[in-house]
C-alpha positions in Angstrom: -27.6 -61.4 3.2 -24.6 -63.7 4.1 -24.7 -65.3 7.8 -21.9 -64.3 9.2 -19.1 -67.0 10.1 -19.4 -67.2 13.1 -22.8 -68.2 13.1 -21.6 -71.0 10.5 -18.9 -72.3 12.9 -21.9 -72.6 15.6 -24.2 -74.6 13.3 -20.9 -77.3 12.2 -20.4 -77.5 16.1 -24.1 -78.1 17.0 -24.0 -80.6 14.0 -21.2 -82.6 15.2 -22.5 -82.5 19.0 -25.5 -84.0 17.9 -23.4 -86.5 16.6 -24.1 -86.2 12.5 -22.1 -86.4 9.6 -21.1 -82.7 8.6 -20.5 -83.8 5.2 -24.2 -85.5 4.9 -25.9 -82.5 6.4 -23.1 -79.6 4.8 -20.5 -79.2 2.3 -17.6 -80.9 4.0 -16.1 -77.1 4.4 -19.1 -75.7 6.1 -20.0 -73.3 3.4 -21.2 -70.4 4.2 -25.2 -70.1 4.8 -27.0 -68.2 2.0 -30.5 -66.6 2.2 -32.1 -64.0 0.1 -30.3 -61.1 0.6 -33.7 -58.4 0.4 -34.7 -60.1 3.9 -31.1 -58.1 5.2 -32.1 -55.0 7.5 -28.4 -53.7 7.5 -28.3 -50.1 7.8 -32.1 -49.8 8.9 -33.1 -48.2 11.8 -36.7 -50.0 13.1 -38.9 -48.4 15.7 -41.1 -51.2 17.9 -43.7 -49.9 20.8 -44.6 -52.4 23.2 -41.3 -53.8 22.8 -40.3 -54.7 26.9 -42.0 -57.6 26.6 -43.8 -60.3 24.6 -44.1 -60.0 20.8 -42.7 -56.3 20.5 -39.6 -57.8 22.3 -39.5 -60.4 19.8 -39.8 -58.2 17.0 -37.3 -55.6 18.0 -34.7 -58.8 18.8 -35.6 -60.8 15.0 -34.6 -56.8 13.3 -31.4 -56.7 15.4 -30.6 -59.9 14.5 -31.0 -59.1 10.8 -28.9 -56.1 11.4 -31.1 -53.2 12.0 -30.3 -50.2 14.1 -33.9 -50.3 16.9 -35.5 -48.1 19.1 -37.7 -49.3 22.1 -40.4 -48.1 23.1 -42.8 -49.1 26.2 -44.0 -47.5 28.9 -41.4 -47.8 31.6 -37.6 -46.9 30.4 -36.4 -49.5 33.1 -38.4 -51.9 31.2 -37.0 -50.9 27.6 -33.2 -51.0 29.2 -33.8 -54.5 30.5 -35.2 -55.4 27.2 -32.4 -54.3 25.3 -30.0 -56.1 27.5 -31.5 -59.5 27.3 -31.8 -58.8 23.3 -27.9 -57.9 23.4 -27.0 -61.3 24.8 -28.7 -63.0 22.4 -27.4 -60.9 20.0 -23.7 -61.4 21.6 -24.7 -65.5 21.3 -25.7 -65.8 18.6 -22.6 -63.7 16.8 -19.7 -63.5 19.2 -17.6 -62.4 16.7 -20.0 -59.7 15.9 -20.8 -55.7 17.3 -24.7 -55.3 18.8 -26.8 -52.9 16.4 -27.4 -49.7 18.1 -30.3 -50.4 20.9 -31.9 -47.3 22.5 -34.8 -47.3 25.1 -37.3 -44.3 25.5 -40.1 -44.5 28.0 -43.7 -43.6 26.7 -47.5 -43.3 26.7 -48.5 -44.1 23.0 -52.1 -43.2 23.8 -51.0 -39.5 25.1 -50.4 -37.6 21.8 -47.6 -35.2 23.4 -45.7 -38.0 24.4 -45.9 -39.6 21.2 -44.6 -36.6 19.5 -41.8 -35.9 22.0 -40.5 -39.4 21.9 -40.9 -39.6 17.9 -38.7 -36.4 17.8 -36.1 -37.9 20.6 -35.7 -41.2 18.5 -35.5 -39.1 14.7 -32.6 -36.5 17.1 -30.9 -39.6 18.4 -30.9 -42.0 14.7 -31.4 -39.4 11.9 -33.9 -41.3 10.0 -36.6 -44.4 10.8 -37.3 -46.7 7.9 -39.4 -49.0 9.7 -42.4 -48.7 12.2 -44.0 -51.3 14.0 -46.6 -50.7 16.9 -47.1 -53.9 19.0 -48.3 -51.6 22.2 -51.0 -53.4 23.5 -52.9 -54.9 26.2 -55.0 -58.1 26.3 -58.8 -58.4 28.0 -61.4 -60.5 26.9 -64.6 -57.9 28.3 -63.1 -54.1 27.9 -61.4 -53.2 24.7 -57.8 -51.8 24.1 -57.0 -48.3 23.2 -55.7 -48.4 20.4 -54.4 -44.8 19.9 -51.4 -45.6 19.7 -51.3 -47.4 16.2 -52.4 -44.2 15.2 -50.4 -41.8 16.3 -47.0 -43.2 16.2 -48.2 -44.3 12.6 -49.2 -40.7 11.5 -45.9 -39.5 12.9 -44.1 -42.2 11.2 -45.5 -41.5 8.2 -44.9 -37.8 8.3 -41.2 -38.3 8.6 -41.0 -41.0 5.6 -43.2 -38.4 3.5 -41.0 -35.3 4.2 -37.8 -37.2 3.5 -38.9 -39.6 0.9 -38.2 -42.5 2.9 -39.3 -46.2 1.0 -40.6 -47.6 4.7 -42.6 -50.0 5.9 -45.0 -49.8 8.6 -46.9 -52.8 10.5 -49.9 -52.6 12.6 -50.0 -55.3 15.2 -53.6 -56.6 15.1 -55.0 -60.1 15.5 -56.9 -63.1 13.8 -59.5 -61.3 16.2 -60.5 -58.7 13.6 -61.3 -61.4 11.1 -63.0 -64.0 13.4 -64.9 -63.8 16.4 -63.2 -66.5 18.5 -64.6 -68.6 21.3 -65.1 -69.2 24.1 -64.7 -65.7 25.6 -66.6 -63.1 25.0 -64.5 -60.3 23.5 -66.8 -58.0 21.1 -65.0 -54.8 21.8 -62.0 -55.9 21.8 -62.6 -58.0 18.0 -63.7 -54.8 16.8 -60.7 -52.5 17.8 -58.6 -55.4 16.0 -60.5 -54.9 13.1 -60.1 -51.1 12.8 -56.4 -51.7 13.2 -56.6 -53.6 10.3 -58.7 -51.4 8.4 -56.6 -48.3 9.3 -53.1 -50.1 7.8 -55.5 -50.4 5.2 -56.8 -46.9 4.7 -53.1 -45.8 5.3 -51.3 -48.1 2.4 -53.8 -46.5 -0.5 -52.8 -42.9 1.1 -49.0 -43.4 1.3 -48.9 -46.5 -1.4 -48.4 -43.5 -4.2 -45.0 -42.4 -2.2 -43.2 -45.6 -1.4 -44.4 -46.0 1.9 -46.4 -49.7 2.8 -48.2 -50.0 5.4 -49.9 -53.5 6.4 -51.2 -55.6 9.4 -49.9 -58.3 11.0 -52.6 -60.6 12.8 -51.4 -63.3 15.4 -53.8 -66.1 16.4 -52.8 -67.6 19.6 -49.4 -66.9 21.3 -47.6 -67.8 24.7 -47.2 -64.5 25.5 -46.1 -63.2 28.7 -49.8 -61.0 28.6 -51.4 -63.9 28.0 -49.8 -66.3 30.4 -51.3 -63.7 33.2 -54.4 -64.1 31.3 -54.7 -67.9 31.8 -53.1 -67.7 35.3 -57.1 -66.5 36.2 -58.5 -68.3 33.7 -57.5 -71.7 33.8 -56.2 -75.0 31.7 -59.6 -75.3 30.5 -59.6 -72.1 28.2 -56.0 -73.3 26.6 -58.0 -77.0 25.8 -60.7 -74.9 24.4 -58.3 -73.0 22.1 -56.5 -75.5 21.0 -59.1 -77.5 20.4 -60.1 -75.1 17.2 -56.3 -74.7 16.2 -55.7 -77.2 12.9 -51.8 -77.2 14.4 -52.9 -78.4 17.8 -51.1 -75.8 19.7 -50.5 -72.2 20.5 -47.7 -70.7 19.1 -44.7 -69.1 20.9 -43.6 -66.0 20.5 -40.6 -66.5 18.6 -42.2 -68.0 15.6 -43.2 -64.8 14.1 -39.8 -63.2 14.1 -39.6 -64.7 10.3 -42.8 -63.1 9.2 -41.6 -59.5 10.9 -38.5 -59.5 9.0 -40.2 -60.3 6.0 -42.9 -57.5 6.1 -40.2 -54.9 7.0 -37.9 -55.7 5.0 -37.6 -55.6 1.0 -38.2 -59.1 0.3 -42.1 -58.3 0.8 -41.8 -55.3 -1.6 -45.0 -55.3 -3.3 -46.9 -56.1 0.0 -49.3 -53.0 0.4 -52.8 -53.2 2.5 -52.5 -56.6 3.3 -53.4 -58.5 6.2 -50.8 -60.8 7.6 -52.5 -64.1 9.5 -50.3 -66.2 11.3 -52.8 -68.4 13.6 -52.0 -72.1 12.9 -54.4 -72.4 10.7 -57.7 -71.1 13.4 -59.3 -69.0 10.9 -59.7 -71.8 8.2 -62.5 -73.6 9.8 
């Protein structure tokens, strides 16, 4: 995948505002940027729950930028249209030269199986085919656990669709460094183990749908600035964020945006031969 020219003349602009040398930095002529072209998304259409907010928002915005086609789902379609809006003008930013990739927001329960169907139908009716899934619907508590139907369902009817038109997709679990570590200092059992069954369900599902083309892994966060967990600290304090980072070889909890890299990559083809893995992006937590 090429970046397109616009987004060259941007970074020769922000090069010679920041007062350097283009021509010690970049060819002279500003050559255009090359990356491996299997990380493009052109012509994909990616599905993202939980995407009004916080990581699914950051998902859904990294696959647009790499120029997939997205749906977004969350609960509230007030919340999905005021996602998609504040992804278009970052999208309209970043290439002002450029079109937005079709953005379309659909209100829905993924723990309430008839929704999940209706919607899954409204988004296959509206883009004709899905080659990516990612389910990022979630909540955070450190007593109570999640309910995590939702990776389920939307996965089962994800897969369904890739199976019956022998689509090469990739599917992504959201789960967290949770279901490999018990973390401290809150206490969180039920909610470590529901992040583990995510991750063993991508697992279960990748040996299932493997044979057929279809991959289907987990992607576990450690510690992110999400809007969720920014509540979270707003009752808990400065003390539990010292606590954290305290255990984090990196020093520091990671925002959001860093793991639009490692979304791209497990969607796209560059991570081909990625199949039942579990993806840990923590800052290094789990090492120790």
């Amino acid at each position: 995948m090429l970046f397109r020219p616009s987004s060259v003349q941007l970074l020769c602009r922000q090069s010679l505002r920041n007062h350097l040398k283009p021509s010690r930095f970049l060819p002279s002529a500003c050559r255009t940027i090359k990356t491996l072209p299997s990380f493009s998304l052109e012509g994909k259409t990616c599905v993202v729950t939980g995407s009004q907010r916080g990581l699914g928002k950051e998902f859904l915005t990294a696959f647009a930028l790499s120029g997939a086609r997205g749906a977004c789902v969350d609960l509230s379609q007030e919340g999905c249209e005021a996602s998609i809006a504040s992804i278009a003008s970052e999208l309209q930013e970043t290439y002002p030269n450029e079109s937005v990739p079709e953005l379309r927001g659909y209100a829905c329960n993924a723990t309430i199986e008839s929704d999940v169907k209706s919607t899954w139908a409204k988004i296959v009716e509206d883009f004709g085919k899905i080659d990516v899934l990612v389910t990022a619907a979630g909540i955070v508590d450190n007593v109570e656990a999640e309910n995590y139907d939702g990776s389920w369902l939307f996965a089962r009817e994800a897969g369904k669709h890739m199976l019956q038109h022998n689509i090469q997709g990739s599917i992504v679990l959201i789960a967290s460094m949770s279901a490999t570590i018990c973390v401290r200092p809150q206490k969180q059992a039920a909610y470590n183990t529901s992040k583990g069954a995510v991750q063993m369900l991508a697992k279960s599902l990748a040996t299932e749908w493997g044979p057929r083309g279809i991959r289907v892994n987990s992607l576990s966060p450690g510690y992110m600035r999400t809007d969720l967990i920014k509540g979270l600290l707003e009752n808990e304090g400065k003390e539990l964020v010292n606590n954290w980072e305290k255990d984090i070889p990196m020093g520091r909890m990671a925002e959001p945006h860093e793991l639009r890299g490692t979304i791209v990559w497990m969607a796209s083809p560059a991570s081909s031969y990625l199949n039942g893995s579990d993806v840990i992006v923590d800052g290094g937590y789990t090492c120790w």
